[in-house]
C-alpha positions in Angstrom: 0.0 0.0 0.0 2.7 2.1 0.7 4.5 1.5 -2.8 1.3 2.5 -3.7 0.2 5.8 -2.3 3.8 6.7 -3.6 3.7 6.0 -7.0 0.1 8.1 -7.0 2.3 10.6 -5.4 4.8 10.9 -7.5 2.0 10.8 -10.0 0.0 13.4 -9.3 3.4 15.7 -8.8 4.4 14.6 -11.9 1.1 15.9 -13.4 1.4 18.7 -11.3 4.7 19.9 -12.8 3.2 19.6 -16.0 0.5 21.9 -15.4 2.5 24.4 -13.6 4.7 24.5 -17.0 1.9 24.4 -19.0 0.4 27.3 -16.9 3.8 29.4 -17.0 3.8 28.7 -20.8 0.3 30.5 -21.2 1.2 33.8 -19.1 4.3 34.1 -21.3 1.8 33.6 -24.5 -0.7 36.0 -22.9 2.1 38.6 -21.9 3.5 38.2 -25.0 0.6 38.4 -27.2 -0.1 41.4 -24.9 3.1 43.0 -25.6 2.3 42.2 -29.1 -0.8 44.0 -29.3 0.5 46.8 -27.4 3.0 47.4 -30.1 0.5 46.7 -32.8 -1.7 49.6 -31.0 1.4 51.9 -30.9 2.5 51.4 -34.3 -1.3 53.1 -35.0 -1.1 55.6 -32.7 2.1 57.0 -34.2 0.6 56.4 -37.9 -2.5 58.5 -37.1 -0.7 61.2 -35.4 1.9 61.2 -38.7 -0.9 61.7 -40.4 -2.0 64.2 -38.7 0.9 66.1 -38.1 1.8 65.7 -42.5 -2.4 66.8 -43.0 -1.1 70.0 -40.6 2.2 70.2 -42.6 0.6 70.6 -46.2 -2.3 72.8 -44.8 0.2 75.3 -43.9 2.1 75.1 -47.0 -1.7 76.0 -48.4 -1.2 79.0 -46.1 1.9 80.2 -46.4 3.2 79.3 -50.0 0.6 81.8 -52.0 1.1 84.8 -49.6 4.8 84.4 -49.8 5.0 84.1 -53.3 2.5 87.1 -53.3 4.6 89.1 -51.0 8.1 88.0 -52.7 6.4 89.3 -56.3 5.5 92.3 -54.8 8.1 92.6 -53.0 10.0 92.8 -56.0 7.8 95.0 -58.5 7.8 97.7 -55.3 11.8 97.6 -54.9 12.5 97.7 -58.6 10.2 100.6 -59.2 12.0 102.7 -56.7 15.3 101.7 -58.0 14.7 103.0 -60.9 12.2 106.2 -59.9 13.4 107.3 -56.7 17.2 108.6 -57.9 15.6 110.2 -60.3 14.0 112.7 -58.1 15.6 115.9 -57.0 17.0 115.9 -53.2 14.3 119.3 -52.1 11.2 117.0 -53.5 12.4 113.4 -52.2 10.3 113.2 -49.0 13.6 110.9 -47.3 15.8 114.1 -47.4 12.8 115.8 -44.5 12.8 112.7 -42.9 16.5 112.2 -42.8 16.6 115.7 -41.2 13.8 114.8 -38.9 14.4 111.3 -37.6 18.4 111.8 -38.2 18.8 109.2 -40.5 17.4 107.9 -43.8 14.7 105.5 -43.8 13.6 105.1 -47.3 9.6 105.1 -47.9 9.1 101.8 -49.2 6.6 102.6 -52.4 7.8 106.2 -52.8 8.6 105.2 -57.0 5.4 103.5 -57.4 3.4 106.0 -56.1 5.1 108.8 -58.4 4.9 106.2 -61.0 1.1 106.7 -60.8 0.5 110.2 -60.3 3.0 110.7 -63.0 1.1 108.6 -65.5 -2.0 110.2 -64.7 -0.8 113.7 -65.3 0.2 112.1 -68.7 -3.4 110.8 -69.5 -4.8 114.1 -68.1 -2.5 116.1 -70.6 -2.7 114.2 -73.2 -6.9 114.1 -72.8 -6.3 118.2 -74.1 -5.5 120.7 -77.0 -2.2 120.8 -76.0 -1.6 117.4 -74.7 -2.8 116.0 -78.3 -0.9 118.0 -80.2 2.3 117.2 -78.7 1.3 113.3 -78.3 0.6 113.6 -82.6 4.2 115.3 -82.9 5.8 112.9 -81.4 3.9 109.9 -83.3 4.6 111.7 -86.6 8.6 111.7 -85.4 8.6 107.8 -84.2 6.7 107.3 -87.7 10.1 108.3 -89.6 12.2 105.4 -87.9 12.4 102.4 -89.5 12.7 99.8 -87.0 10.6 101.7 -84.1 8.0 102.7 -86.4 7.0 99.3 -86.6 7.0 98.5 -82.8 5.6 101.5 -81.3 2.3 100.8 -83.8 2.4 97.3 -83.2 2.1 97.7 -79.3 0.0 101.3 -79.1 -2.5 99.0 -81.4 -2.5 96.1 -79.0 -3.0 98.3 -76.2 -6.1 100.2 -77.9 -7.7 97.0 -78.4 -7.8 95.4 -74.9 -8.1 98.5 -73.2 -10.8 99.8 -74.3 -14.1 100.0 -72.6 -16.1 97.8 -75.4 -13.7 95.5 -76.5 -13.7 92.1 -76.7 -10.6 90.7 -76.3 -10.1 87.9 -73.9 -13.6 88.5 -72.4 -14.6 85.0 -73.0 -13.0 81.5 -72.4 -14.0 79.1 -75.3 -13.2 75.1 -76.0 -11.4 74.5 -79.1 -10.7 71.3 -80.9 -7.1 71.1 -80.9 -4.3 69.8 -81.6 -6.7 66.7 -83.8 -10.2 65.8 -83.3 -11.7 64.4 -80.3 -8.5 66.6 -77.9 -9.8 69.9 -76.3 -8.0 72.7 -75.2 -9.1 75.9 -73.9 -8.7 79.1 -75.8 -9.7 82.7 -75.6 -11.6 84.7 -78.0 -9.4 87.8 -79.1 -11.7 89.5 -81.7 -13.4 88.7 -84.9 -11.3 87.9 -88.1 -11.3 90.8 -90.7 -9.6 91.1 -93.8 -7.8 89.7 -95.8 -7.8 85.9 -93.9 -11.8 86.8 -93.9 -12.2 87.1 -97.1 -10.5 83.7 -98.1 -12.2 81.5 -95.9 -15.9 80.7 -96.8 -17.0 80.3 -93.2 -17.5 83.2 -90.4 -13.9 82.5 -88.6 -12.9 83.9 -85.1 -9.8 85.0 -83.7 -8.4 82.5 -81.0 -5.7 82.9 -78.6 -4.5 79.2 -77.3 -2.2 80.1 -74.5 0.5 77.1 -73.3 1.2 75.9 -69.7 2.3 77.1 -67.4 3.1 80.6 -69.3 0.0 81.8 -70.8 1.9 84.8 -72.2 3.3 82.5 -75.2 0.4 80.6 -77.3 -0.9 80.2 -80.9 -3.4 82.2 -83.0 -5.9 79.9 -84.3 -8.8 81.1 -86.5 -11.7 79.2 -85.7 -15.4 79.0 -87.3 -17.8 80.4 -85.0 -19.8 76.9 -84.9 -16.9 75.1 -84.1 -16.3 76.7 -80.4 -17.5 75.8 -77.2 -18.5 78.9 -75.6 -17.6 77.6 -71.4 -19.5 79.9 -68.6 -16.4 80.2 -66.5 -15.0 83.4 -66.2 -11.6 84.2 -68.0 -9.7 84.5 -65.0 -10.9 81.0 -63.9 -9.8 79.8 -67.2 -6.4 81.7 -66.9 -6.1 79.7 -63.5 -6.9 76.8 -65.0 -4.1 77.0 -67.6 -1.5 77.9 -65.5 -1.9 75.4 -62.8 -2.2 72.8 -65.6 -5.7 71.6 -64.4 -4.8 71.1 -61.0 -7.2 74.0 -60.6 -10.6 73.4 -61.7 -13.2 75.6 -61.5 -16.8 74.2 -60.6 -20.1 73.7 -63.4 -22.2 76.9 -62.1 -24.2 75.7 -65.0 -28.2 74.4 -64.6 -28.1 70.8 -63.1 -29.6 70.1 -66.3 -27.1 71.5 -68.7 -24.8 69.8 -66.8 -26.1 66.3 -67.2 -25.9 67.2 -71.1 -23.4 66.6 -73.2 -22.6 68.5 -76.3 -19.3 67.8 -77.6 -17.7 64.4 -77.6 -14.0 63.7 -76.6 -13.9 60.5 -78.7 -13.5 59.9 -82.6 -16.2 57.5 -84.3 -16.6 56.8 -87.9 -20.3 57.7 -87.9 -19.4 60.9 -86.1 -16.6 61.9 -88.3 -18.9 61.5 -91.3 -21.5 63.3 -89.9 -19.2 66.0 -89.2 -17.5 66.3 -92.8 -21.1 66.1 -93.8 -23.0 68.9 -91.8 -20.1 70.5 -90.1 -19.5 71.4 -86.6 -18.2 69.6 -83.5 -21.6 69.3 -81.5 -22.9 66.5 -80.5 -26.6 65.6 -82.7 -29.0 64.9 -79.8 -30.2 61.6 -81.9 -26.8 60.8 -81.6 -25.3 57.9 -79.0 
């Protein structure tokens, strides 16, 4: 009985042992998967709050990056413009030499050339807006009209400048779509005028001047002449569309169009057979509304 009761002793600690490392095993496997999930939590936390902190990072570049550039441009227009205005102007009219003598040294008014700039040009315009003022302005144009060379590019630009500025013109008053370079590609173009003469005359259809700037310099572009049926007058405004260009399309402006004219299609940005014959047949890029 003895031998017997011991070997269920020894038994039972045997199993005992077994359990206890078994036991010990699963802490370590909680603790560790724990540890695990800890980690796994953490590794979130810092993800979101990168996130966070790079979504916080590119909205102040939003912020910042446009009024710095504004302010740099500026910046530079203003300081160029008094380099060039402000030693020009006599030492008893410069406001700095009062200031100088006031504050005891010289602070230099920031703006000073731009301002003179503009009350300069103004007492031009209102000069030339008289007898007098005309007179002299025709003199002078009848003595540039004698050179050869600046003949030809004081006419060019004083023409140029007639035409946008004035009051009823309409140049680049109205962004339009225009199929270009091929068939079934759209870019967007501005309307500079109606054609006249001589390029008119030879083509059989009403044609319009088109000015299709590039990106991201809208300055340089082509001159397209365009029938009138063939453009797509848009409803955005021609700064919009100037935006639009020079971002390259990153900025778009929204449809403030009907909900209804939006839902409608008019041209097509793909090239079918069918449609190509329809167009050499009845002209125009505009989608037939019998058309699929």
């Amino acid at each position: 009985m003895a031998i017997r009761y011991s070997s269920i002793y020894h038994f039972v600690a045997h199993d005992r042992a077994k359990v206890n490392k078994i036991a010990v095993a699963m802490s370590k496997n909680k603790r560790n998967s724990k540890a695990v999930s800890t980690e796994k939590s953490n590794g979130k936390r810092r993800a979101r709050l990168f996130r966070r902190v790079r979504g916080y990072f590119f909205a102040g570049i939003l912020v910042t990056m446009p009024l710095a550039i504004t302010f740099a441009v500026a910046r530079w227009f203003i300081l160029f413009v008094d380099s060039q205005i402000v030693p020009i102007i006599p030492s008893a009219w410069n406001p700095d030499t009062y200031l100088k003598e006031v504050v005891g040294f010289e602070i230099g008014l920031p703006g000073l050339g731009v301002v003179i700039l503009l009350i300069t040009i103004t007492l031009i315009g209102t000069l030339a807006a008289g007898f007098v003022g005309r007179y002299i302005v025709n003199l002078g144009e009848n003595i540039l009209a004698r050179m050869p060379v600046i003949r030809s590019v004081y006419s060019s630009i004083k023409q140029i400048l007639e035409t946008v500025l004035q009051q009823k013109s309409q140049a680049f008053r109205q962004a339009v779509l225009v199929e270009y370079p091929r068939r079934g590609i759209w870019a967007v173009g501005f309307i500079t005028g109606e054609t006249e003469g001589e390029v008119q005359n030879l083509t059989n259809e009403e044609v319009i001047n088109i000015f299709l700037p590039t990106t991201p310099n809208p300055t340089s572009g082509f001159l397209l002449f365009v029938p009138r049926e063939d453009l797509v007058i848009l409803s955005m405004s021609v700064e919009e569309a100037v935006k639009m260009v020079i971002s390259g399309g990153i900025v778009t402006p929204p449809d403030r169009r009907p909900i209804n004219d939006q839902k409608a299609p008019v041209v097509s940005s793909r090239t079918y057979e069918n449609l190509d014959l329809d167009r050499e047949k009845n002209g125009g890029t505009r989608l037939l509304k019998d058309k699929k």
